[in-house]
C-alpha positions in Angstrom: -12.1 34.4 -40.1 -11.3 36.4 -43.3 -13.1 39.3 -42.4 -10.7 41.8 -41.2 -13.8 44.0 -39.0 -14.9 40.9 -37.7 -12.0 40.2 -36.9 -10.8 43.2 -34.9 -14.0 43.5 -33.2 -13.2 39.6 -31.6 -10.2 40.5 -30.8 -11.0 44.3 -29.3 -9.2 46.5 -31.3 -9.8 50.2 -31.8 -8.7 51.6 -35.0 -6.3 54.8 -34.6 -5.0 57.3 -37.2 -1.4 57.3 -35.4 0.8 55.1 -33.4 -0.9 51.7 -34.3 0.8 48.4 -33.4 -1.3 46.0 -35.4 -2.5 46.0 -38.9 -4.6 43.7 -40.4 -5.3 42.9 -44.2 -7.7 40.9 -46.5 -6.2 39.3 -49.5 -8.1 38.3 -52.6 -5.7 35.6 -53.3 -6.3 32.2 -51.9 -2.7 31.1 -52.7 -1.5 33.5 -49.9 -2.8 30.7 -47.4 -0.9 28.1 -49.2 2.4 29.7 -46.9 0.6 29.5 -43.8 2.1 27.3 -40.6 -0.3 26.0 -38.0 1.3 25.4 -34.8 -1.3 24.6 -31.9 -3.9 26.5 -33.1 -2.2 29.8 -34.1 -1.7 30.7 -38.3 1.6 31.6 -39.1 2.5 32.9 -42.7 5.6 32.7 -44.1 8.7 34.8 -42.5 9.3 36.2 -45.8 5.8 37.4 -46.6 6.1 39.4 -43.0 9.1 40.8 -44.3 7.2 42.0 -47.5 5.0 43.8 -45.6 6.9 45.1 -43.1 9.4 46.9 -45.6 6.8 48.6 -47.1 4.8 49.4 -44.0 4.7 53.1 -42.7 6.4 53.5 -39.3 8.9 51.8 -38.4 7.8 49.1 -40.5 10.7 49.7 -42.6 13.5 48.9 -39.7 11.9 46.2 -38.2 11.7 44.4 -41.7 15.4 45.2 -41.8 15.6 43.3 -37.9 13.9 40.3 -39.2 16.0 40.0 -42.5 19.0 40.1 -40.5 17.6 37.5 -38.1 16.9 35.2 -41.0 19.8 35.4 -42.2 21.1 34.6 -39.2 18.7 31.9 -38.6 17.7 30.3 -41.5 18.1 26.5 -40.2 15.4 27.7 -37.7 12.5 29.1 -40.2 13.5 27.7 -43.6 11.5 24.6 -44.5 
């Protein structure tokens, strides 16, 4: 489903103006899916893409980005292909 409305309405969620814990985006480009992992069913993109967006997110965004790098960095036999 690429329709982020549709999408939250499956799933139940209620947008907020403060103190949201999910955030979801359309993209225009169809290369973005090219980094996507399937793993029983679920769509993972690519570690560093979440990164990406989570540096620039409002929030904590920011630190949590930070968290992630470090665990890559940390971990990279265990997400790198």
């Amino acid at each position: 489903m690429r329709d982020a409305g549709q999408f939250a309405e499956c799933l139940g969620l209620r947008p907020t103006e403060t103190g949201a814990n999910v955030v979801l985006v359309e993209v225009d480009d169809e290369n973005f899916f090219d980094a996507v992992t399937v793993c029983e069913g679920v769509h993972y993109v690519a570690p560093a893409l979440v990164v990406a967006d989570l540096l620039t997110s409002p929030g904590r965004g920011p630190q949590e980005g930070e968290a992630m790098l470090s665990w890559m960095h940390a971990n990279e036999e265990k997400w790198r292909r």
